[in-house]
N, C-alpha and C positions, 0 to 999 in steps of 0.2 A: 842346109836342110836338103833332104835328097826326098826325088819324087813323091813317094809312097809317104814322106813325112809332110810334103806340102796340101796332097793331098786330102791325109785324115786331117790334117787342120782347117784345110776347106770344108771337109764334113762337117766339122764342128763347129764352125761358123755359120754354116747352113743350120743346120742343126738349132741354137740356138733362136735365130733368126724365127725360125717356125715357131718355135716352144713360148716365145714372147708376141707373137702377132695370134697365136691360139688364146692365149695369155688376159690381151686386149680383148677379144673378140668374146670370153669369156666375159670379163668384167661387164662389159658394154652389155650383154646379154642379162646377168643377172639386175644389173642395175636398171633397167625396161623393165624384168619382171617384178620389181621391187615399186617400182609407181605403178605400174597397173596395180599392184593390189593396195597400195596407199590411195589411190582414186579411188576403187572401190568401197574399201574401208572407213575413208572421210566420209564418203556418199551414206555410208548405213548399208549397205547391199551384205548380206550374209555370203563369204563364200568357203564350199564347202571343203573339206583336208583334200578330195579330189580335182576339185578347180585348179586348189592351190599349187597341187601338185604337176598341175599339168601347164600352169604359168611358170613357174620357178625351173620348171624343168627344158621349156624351150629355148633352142638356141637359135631361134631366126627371127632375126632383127627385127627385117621388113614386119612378119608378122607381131612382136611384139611394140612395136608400134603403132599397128593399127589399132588392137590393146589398147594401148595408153589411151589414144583419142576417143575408142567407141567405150572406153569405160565412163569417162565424163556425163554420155547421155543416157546410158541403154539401162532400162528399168528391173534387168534382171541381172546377175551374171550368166546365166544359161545363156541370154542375148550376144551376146561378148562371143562367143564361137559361134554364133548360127552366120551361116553366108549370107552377104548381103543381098540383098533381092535387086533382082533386075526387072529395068523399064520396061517398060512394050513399044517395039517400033513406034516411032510417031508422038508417041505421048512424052511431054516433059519431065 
């Protein structure tokens, strides 16, 4: 095999490499959004083709996790994306 051939077969190695850890990272993503709205769902919460869309549509884990947990409690789905409220110095 000569350079330029070891090469583009490097790219193609890379190449795939990426396309299957996007791949993953896809899967992993939708399937997050997939139980936040099964918690929801189970709970009774109505959520609306917009929620829905903006669940299904996230690709960040972290935050689709947080999801999955505050769907459990939170009395609304509008609650589900409001930022969580912080302490006041001093107070527990």
């Amino acid at each position: 095999m000569t350079g330029a051939q070891l090469l583009r077969e490097e790219g193609r190695r890379e190449g795939r490499a990426e396309g299957e850890a996007e791949g993953l990272a896809r899967g992993k993503a939708e399937a997050r959004a997939e139980a936040v709205l099964a918690v929801l769902e189970a709970r009774g919460l109505r959520v609306s083709d917009d929620q829905r869309a903006l669940i299904a549509g996230s690709t960040d884990l972290g935050q689709l996790e947080r999801w999955v947990r505050k769907a459990a409690t939170v009395k609304t789905v509008g609650a589900l994306f409001a930022a969580p409220k912080r302490r006041a110095k001093g107070r527990p």
